[in-house]
N, C-alpha and C positions, 0 to 999 in steps of 0.2 A: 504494500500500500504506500505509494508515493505520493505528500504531500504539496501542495504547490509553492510553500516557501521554503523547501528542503535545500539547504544549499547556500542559502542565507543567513548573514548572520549578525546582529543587531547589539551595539552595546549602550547601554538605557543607563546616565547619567539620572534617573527619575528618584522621583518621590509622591507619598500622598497617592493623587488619584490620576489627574490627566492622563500624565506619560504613561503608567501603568497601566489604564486602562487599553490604549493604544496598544503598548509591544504586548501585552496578553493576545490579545486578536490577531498579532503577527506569531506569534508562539503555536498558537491553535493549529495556524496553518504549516507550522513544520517548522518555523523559523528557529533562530537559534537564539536566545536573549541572553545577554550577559546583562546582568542586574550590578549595577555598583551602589554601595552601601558603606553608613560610616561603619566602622568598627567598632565592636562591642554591643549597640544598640541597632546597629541599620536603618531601616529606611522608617521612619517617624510614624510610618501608617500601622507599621507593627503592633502599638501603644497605643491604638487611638479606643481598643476597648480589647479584652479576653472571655467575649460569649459564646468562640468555639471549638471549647474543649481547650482553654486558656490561650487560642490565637484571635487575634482580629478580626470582626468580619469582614472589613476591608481588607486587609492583608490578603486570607483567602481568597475572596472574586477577583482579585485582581492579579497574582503573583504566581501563578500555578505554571509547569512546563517552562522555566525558568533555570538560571544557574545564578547564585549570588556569589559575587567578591566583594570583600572589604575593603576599601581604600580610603585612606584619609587624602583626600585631593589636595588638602594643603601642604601637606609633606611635601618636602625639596623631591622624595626618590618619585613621589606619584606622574611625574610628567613623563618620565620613561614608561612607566606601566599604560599610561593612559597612550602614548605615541605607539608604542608596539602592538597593545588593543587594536585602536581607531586603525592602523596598517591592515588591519587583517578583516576591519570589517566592512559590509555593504552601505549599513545605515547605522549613522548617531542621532543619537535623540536625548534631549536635555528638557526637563521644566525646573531647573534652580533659579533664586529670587533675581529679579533685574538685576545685569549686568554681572552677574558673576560665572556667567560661561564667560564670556571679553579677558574678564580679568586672568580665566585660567590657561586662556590660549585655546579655548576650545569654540569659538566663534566660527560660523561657517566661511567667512572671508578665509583668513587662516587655513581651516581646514580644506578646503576646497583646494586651494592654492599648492599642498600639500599632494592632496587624494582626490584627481579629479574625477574620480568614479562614486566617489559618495556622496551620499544621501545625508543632508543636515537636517533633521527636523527641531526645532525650537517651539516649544510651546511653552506663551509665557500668558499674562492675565492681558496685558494691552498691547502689546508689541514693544519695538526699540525705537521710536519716533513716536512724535506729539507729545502733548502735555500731560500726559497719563503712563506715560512710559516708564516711571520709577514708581509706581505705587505698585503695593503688594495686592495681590487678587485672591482672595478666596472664592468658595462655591458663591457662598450666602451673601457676599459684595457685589459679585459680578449681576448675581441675581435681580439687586437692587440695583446697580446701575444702569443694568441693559432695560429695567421697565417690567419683567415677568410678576415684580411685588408690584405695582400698579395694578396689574389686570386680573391677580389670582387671589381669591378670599372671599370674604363678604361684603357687602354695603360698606359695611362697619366696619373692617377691620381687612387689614393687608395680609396675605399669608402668602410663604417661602413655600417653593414645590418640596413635599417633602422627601427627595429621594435627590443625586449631587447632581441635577440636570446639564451645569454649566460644566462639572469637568467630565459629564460623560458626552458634552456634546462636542467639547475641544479635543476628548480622547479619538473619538471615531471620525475627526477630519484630521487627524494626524495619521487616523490609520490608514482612510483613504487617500490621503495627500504621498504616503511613502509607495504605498500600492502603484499611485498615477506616475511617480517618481520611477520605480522600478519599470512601469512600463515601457515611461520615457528611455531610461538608458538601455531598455534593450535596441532602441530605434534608434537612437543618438550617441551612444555609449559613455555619453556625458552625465556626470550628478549633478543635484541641483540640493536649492536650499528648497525646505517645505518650512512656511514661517505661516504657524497658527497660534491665532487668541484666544482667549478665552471669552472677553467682549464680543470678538465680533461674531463668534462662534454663535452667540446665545442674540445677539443683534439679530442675524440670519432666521433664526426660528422666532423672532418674534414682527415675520416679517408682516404678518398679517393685520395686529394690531397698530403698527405702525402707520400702514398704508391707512387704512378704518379711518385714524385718530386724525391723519394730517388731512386727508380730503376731505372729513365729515366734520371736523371740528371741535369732535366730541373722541372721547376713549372708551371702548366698550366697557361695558359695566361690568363692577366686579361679579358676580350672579354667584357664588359657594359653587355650589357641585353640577348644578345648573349650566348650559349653554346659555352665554352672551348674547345672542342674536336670534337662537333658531329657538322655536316653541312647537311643539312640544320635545325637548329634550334636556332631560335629567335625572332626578331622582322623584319619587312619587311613593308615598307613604299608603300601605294596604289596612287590610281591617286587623292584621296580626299585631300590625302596630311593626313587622319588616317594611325594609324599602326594597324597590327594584328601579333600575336604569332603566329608559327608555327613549330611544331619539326615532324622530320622526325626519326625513330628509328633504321629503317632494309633496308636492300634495296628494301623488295618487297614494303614496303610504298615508298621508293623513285622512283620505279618505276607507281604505280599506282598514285603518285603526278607528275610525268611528263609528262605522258597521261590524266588524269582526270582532273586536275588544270594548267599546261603550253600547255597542248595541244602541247605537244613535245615528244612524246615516244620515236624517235631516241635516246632522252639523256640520257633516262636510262642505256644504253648499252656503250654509248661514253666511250671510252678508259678513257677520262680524266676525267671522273668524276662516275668510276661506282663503287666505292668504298668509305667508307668515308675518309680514308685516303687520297683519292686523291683530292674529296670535303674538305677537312682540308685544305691541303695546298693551294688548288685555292677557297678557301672562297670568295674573293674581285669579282671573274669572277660568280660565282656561287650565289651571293645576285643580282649581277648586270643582269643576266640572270631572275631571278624571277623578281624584282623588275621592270624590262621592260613590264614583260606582266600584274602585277599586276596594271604599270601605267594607264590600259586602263579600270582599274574597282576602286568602290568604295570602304570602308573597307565593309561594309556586303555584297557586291555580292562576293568580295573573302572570306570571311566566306561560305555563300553558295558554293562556290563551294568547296572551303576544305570539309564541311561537306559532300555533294553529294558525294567525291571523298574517305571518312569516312580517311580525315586526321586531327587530332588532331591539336587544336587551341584554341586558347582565346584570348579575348579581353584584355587591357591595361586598367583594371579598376581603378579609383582613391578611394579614402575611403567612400567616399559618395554614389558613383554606387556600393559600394559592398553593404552599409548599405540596397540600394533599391534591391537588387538583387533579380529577379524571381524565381531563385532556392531555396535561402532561406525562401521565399515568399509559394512555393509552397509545401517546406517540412514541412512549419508550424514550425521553428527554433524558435520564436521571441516570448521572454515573457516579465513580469513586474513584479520586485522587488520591496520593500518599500526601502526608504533609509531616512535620513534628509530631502533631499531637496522634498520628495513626492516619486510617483513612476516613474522609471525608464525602459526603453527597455533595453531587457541584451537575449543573446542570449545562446539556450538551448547549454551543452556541447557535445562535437562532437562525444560520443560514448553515443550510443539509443539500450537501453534492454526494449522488450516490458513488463516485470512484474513491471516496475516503472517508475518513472519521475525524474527526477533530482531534489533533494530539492533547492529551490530558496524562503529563507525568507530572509529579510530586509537585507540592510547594514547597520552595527549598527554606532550610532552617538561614539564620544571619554566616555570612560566609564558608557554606557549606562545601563551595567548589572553587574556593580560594587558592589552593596550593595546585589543581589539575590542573586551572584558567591560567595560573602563571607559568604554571611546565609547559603548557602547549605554546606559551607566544618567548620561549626561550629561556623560562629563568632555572637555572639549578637547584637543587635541594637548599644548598649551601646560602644561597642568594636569597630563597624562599622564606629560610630562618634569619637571615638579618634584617628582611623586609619586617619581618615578624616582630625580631630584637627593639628596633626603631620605633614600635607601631605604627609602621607606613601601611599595612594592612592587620 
């Protein structure tokens, strides 16, 4: 079973979530990740909690099929380690704070100029230009500055997506961007810089409400769990006193939902509501119209009949019922990695080519493949343990 980035071999300056997210998804596919980490603690996402089986849950999603080295990059011997690495690899990728790749020599100008077969990826919170260029980025920053707390919550109250949208969005355009890179140089045979942000990453996705806001004047409303614009779509409370999801797209679903599921097809047609726009502005009448006949059923008899009536719905899962979910259950999603703590459940990644599997070997412990990673790019035993002596790794 041959992989598509077999062959390849990636050494990830990363920390936290961004970078990591990215070389994971290069790893899947066969790549080869060399993970650089400080010494003695590694890489800071390790610490960030021990809910599984005393690892990170971040650690885990993101670190798996990996190889970790220790290196203290400040150390005088680390520029030898990192030059004979970076020699041997396809693609570098760095997310450390503004300006201190520059300062390490690890700057794609540099590197390129060096290695003109590689691939630089940079992923930083704003880039290296404009007036935002030295401030530090977190999720829950970028969040707030790109606008997503504007538009997500209630009336009342701003709320953060709760899952790291901003460094899983910066992750997967770094992973696309070395992928589009790789392509390039088989055509070109030249490397290039891949330069992503984390702003503009999360910019991009909030292209929607943007456009909305500047032509209309106005910012969609914050609506809770609710859709912004479209009626009927969201949550709808039953007579169990459960909810259920329910979005409506076109009007022929809103009319085969007012016959099929209200058992009202006059309302299809109703002046006041045969439109979404008109369902927009009478939202309050229009929850309160559903939610009347819904009172007289449970949440799965009104699931059955959305589905009977084939309108589109879900349940209000919490994390635990998705862990159990029959669908993931029944595509066979669910494997087992090695890690420290033993093996672990880790679920296959969400794009399935029948010629292969996703590679899933261990997550490695804090410099578990420190002394092999330096024997392969030349150093001796001898050299290995002064590296050691120094704590340069």
């Amino acid at each position: 079973m041959t992989r598509p980035l077999e062959g390849i071999t990636v050494v990830a300056l990363e920390q936290a979530v961004a970078a990591p997210f990215a070389t994971r998804q290069l790893a899947d596919l066969g790549a080869r990740v060399i993970k650089i980490e400080r010494p003695g603690v590694g890489d800071f996402a390790r610490d960030y909690d021990q809910t599984v089986k005393g690892l990170s849950a971040y650690f885990v999603w993101l670190n798996r099929s990996k190889e970790s080295l220790t290196l203290d990059v400040k150390h005088e011997a680390s520029a030898e380690v990192l030059a004979r690495l970076i020699a041997k690899a396809d693609v570098f990728i760095q997310n450390l704070a503004p300006g201190a790749s520059s300062r390490l020599g690890l700057d794609a100008t540099t590197l390129l100029a060096k290695h003109p077969r590689l691939i630089v990826c940079d992923v930083s919170g704003y880039g290296d230009s404009g007036p935002y260029a030295h401030k530090k980025a977190y999720d829950l920053l970028i969040q707030s500055e790109a606008g997503v707390l504007s538009v997500t919550g209630t009336p009342e109250t701003q709320t953060k997506v709760g899952i790291s949208i901003v460094d899983i969005s910066a992750g997967m355009y770094a992973y696309s961007g070395i992928l589009t890179a790789l392509y390039q140089r088989e055509k070109t045979g030249k490397g290039t810089r891949v330069d992503v942000t984390m702003f503009e990453s999360l910019a991009e996705w909030m292209a929607h409400p943007l456009n909305y806001t500047h032509f209309s004047g106005e910012p969609p409303r914050r609506s809770g769990p609710d859709h912004a614009t479209i009626v009927p779509y969201g949550r709808f409370k039953c007579g169990d006193g459960a909810y259920v999801m329910l979005g409506i797209q076109n009007e022929r679903e809103w009319a085969k939902f007012c016959s099929g599921v209200l058992a009202m097809p006059d309302l299809a047609t109703d002046a006041q509501y045969n439109n979404n726009t008109k369902r927009t502005e009478r939202r309050a009448e229009v929850v309160a119209l559903i939610e009347k006949v819904f009172a007289n059923m449970n949440a799965q008899q009104v699931v059955e009949k959305l589905d009977a009536a084939d309108i589109a719905n879900a349940r209000i899962n919490n994390p635990q019922e998705v862990w159990e979910h029959p669908q993931l259950k029944a595509r066979n999603r669910w494997r087992e990695v090695g890690s420290p703590a033993g093996p672990l459940p880790v679920l296959l990644p969400p794009v399935t080519m029948p010629e292969f599997e996703a590679r899933l070997d261990p997550i490695p412990a804090v410099g578990e493949h420190t002394e092999s990673i330096l024997a392969g790019i030349g150093y001796s035993a001898g050299e290995i343990a002064a590296l050691r002596e120094t704590k340069a790794v």
